[in-house]
N, C-alpha and C positions, 0 to 999 in steps of 0.2 A: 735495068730495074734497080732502082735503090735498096741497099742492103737493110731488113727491117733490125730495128733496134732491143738489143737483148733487154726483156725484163727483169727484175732484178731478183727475183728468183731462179730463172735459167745464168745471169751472171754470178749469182753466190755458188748455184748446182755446181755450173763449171770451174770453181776455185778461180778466178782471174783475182789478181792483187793489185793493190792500189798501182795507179799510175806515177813515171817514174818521178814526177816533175814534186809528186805530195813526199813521195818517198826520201826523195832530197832535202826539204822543206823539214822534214819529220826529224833526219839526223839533226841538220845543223841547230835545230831549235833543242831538242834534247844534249848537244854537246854543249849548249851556252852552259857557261859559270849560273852556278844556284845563286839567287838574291841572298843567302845566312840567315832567311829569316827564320823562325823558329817553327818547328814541326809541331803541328797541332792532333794532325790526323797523318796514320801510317797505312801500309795496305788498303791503299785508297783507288777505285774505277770512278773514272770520267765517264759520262753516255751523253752523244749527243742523238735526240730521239726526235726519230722524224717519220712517217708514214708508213712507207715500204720498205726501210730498213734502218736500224742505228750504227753507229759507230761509236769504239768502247775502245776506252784507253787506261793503259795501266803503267804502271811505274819501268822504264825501260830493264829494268835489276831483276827485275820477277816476271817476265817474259823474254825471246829471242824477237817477236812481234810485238811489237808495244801496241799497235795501234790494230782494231782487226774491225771488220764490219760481219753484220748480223742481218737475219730476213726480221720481220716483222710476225710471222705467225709461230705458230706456240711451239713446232719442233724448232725453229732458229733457236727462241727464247731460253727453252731448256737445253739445245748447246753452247751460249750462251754462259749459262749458269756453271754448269760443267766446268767452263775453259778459265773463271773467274777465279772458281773454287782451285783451278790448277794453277793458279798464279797465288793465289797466297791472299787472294782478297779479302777484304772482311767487308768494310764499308762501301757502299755505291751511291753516288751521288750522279741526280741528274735533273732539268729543269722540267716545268711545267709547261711542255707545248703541248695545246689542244687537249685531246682527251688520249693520245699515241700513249702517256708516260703511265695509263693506269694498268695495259694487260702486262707491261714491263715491270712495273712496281710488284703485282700479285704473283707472279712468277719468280723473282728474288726474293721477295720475303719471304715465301714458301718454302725457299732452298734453305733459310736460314742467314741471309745476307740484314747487314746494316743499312736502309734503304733510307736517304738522306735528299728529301725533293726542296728544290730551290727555286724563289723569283727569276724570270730572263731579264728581270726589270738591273736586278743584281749586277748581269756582265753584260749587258749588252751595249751599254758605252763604250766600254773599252776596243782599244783596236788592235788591228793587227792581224785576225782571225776571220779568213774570207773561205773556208771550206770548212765542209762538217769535219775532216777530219783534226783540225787544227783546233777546232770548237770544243769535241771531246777533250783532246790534249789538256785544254786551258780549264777546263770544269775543273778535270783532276788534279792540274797543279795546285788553283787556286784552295780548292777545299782541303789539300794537306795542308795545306797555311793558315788554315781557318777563317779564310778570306769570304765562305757563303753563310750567308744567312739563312738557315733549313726552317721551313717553310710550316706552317701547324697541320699536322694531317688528323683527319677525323678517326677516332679509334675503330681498330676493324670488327670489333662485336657490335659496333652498330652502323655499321655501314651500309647493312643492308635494310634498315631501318631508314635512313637517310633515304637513300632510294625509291622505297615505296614513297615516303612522303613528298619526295619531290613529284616522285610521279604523279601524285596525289593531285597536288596543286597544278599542275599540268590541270588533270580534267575538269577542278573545278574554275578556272577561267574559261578553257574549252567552254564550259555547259553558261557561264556567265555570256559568253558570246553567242550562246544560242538563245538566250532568253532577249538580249538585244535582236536578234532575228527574228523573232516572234513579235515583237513589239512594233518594229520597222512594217512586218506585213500586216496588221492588225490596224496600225494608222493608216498604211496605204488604202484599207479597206472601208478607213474611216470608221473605224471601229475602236472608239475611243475607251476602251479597257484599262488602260494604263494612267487616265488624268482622275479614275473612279476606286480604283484598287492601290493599294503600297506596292503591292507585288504581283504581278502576272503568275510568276512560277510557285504561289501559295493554291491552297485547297481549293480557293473559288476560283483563280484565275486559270488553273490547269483544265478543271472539270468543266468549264464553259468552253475553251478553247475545244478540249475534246469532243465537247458536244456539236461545236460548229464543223467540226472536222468527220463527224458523223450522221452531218448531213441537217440538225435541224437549225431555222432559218427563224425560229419564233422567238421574239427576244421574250415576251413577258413567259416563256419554257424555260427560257435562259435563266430567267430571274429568281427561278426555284433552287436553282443549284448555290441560291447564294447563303455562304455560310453568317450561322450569327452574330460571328466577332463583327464583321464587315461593317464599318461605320456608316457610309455610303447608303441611301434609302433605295428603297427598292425603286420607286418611279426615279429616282436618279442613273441607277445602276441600269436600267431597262430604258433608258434614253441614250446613254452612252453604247446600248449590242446594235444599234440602226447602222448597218454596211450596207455596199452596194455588191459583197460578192462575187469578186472577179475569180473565174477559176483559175487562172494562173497564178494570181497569188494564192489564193486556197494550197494548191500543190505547192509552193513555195514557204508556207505555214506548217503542212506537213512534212515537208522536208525537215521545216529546223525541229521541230518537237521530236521527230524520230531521230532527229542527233541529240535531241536533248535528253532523250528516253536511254539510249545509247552510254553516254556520257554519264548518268545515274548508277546506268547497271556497273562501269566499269570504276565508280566511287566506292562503290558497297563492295566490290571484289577486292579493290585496296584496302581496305579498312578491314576485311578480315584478316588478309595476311599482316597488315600492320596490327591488329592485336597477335595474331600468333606469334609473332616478333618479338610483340615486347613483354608477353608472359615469360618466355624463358631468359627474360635478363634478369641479372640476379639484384634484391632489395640492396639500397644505400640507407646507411646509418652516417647521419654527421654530428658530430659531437660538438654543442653550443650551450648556449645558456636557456636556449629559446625564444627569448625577444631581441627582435633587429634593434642595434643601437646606431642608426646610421651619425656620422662624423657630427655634423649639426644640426641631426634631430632628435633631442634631447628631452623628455619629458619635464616640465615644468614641477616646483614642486607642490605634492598635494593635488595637479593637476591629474584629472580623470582621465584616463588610456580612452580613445576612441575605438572600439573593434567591432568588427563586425557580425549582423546576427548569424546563428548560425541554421541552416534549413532544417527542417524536421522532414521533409519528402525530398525524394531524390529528384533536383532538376530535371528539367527534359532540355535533352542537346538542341544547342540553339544550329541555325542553319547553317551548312558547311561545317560542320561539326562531326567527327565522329560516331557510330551508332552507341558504342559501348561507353562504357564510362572513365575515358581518357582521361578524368582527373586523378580519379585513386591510381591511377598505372604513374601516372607521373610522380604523384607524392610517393609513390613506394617506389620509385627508379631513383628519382633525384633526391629525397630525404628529406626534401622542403618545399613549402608549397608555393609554386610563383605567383600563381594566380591574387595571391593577398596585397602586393603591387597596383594601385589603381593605373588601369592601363592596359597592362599584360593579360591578355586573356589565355583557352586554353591553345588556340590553336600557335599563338604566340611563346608559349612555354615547349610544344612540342619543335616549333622549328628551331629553339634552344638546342633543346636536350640531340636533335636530329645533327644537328650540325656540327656540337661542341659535343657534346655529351658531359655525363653528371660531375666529372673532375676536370676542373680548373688548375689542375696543379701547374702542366708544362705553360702558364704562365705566372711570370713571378708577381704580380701585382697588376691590381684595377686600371691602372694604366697601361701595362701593354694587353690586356685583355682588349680596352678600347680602340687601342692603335693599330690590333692586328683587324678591328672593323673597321676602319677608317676615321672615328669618328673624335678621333685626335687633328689638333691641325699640325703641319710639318713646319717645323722651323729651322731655319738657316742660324745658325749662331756661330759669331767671329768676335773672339776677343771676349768671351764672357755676356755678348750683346745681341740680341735679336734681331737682325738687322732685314729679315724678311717671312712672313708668316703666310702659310696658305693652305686650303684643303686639295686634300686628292680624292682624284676616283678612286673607289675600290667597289669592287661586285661585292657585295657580300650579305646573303640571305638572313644571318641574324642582324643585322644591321639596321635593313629594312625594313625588319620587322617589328625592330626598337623605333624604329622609325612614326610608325605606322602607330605604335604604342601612343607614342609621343603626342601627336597631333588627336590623339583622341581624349586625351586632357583638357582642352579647352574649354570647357563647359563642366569641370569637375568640381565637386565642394570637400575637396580635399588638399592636402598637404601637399602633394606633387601637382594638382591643377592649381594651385597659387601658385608653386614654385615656375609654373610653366609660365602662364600670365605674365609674369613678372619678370622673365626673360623675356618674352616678345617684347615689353614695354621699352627693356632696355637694352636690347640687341636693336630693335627699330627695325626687325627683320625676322618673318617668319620663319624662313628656311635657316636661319640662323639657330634661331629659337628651337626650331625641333632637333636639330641636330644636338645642339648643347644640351637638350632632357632625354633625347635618348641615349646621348654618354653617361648622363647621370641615371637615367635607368638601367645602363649595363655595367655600371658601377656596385647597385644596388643588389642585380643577377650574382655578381661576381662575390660581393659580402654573404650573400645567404648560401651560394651552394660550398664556399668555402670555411665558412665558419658554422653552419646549423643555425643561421639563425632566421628569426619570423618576422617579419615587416608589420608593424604597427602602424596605422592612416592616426596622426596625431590633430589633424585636420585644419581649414582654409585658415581661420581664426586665428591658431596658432601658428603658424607659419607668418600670417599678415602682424602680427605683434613681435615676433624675432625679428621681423624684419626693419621696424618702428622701431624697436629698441640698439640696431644696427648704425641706420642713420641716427639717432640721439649720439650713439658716442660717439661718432664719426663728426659728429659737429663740438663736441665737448673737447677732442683733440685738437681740433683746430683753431679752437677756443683758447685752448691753454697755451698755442704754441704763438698765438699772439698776446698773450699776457692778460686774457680775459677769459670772462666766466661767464658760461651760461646760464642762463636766468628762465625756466618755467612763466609760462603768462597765467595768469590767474584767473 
């Protein structure tokens, strides 16, 4: 019978130590001569963090075991911490695999450690390093030299903010997918609801649905439940409820509506705990002038400010929306209002503030703001020359969401829907085009929550005449640099 193989908490219980072949490995690479380069970072832990156990390595001087492995659950962790704190640790540095590196992270910070999370994108070219435990070694070399690039982590007063909110979005695609299921069995039934209504999932399209799901089969019955926004005429609306019925799809209608019922209840659940969240963060004061002065958009002189009216009744949340009133929480968290951005809506400011939160300090300017979204191109430069330009993936939730901003400019009679136009024109590419205004709209995020200031729409007009006055001198220089003068036609 084959001998079964120790799990790796029965091999930590029983103390077995690394195998002899890493342990050799371990010396000769700790005896090599040091490169002289210059110490950046002292009292430095390496961790390479993996599933069911990491491997943590420290400076050979401040341990007899430089190199030791750990279980994964929280008593490993907090010995662990212990054995870190008895080495002289201060800082711990270690990469972002999967989601292993968060109950690691909460657990050092806890103790009081310098908890320093890095790209794999960072080391994982380099060679040399074919086991975890050589992998630790080389994190903690590298970061005393200051050779990692530490990574932005979301502040932990609102991290549990982030959370809900993600969860959030979670069920509101969930319940988007059930309103597709609804629709899918509605046309199966030839029950054309969906080519007569905007919305299935609105006051007439849920209460007819429910009605047929309650057994009655009379359309012009149907036809009473129709609210009177509904543009759609009644003998319209009462021509489109003629199905044929099929009881297995009937039960397969019920199904999705009871997910969609479902999916409702556990929106309203998050939204309470995402208010109680964010009443106890405390208000931002940001100290400005109060009007955004963005770079080149400059009020003309004598030219009228275009702003906006202001409500005299408090909105009603539009859909997928919050119940409360998500805006005042944001202008009293963040200090300024985003929403005044054409583009930015609220739920677009919240996955802001969720993901970054109200201080932009740990980045030093609108450009690496952008570049930690990706929404920077990366370029190769040799000799002072650019010699190769391109964008990369990056996952990143504000991004898409500037994204998302972006593309809903196209139809705007404002300052930044010219500005947008006007890149598609001359990018000659959509996807190019959104990308470049939603950098310039997280250019825009980055000026207001940093300086206090308020975004002014200076409007289409204006924008399409700065830019007429752009090309004039741009032709006047070219004019001059061939010994002539432009001339006005009359």
């Amino acid at each position: 019978m084959a001998k079964r193989k120790k799990s790796t908490f029965e091999r930590l219980r029983d103390g077995e130590k690394l195998r002899r072949w890493e342990r050799k490995q371990l010396d000769r690479q700790f005896q090599a001569e040091e490169p002289g380069w210059e110490v950046v970072y002292r009292n430095v832990a390496g961790i390479d963090v993996g599933n069911a156990s990491h491997f943590v390595a420290v400076d050979p001087k401040q341990a007899g075991q430089p190199v030791r492995e750990f279980g994964s659950w929280t008593a490993a962790l907090n010995e662990m911490a212990v054995w870190l704190k008895s080495c002289g640790v201060k800082r711990v540095v270690m990469q972002t695999t999967g989601v292993y590196w968060i109950p690691v992270q909460d657990v050092l910070e806890k103790a009081g450690f310098e908890v320093a999370v890095v790209d794999a994108r960072g080391t994982k070219n380099l060679p040399g390093r074919k086991s975890d435990v050589q992998e630790c070694q080389w994190i903690q070399k590298l970061d005393v030299y200051g050779l990692l690039r530490e990574s932005f982590q979301t502040p932990e007063s609102i991290r549990n903010i982030r959370t809900i909110w993600r969860l959030r979005d979670r069920w509101v695609k969930d319940a988007g997918r059930s309103i597709q299921h609804m629709q899918k069995a509605l046309t199966t039934m030839n029950v054309q609801l969906a080519n007569t209504i905007s919305d299935i999932s609105g006051v007439t399209g849920m209460a007819i649905i429910r009605s047929i799901l309650g057994g009655e089969r009379d359309r012009w019955e149907l036809v009473k439940l129709r609210d009177g926004r509904v543009q759609a005429s009644v003998e319209e609306l009462a021509h489109s409820l003629e199905g044929n019925w099929r009881e297995d799809v009937l039960f397969e209608l019920q199904q999705a509506v009871d997910g969609y019922d479902f999916q409702q209840k556990k929106i309203t659940q998050c939204d309470q705990q995402l208010e109680k969240y964010l009443r106890v963060q405390p208000t931002r004061q940001v100290a400005g002038n109060g009007v955004a002065e963005a770079s080149e958009v400059q009020p003309a002189a004598g030219e009228p400010q275009k702003k906006r009216r202001r409500r005299t009744t408090k909105p009603k949340p539009k859909k997928n929306q919050p119940a409360f009133d998500l805006g005042a929480e944001l202008h009293r968290l963040m200090g300024v209002d985003l929403t005044r951005i054409d583009g930015i809506n609220l739920c677009t400011a919240q996955v802001i503030y969720s993901e970054v939160g109200p201080d932009l300090s740990r980045f030093k300017g609108e450009g690496n703001f952008t570049s930690w979204m990706g929404l920077a191109p990366k370029r190769d430069v040799s000799g002072g020359k650019v010699i190769k330009q391109r964008s990369t993936h990056v996952a990143n939730r504000v991004a898409n969401a500037l994204r998302m901003a972006a593309e809903s400019l196209k139809d705007s009679d404002s300052y930044l829907g010219a500005r947008y136009r006007s890149l598609r024109g001359r990018l000659n590419s959509g996807v190019k085009a959104v990308k470049a205004m939603a950098r310039y709209l997280g250019c825009l995020v980055y000026r207001m929550l940093t300086k206090g200031e308020a975004w002014v729409d200076r409007g289409a007009a204006y924008y399409e005449q700065k830019r007429q006055d752009r090309a004039i001198n741009q032709l006047r220089r070219k004019a001059a640099a061939m010994g002539m003068q432009l001339v006005p036609a009359k």
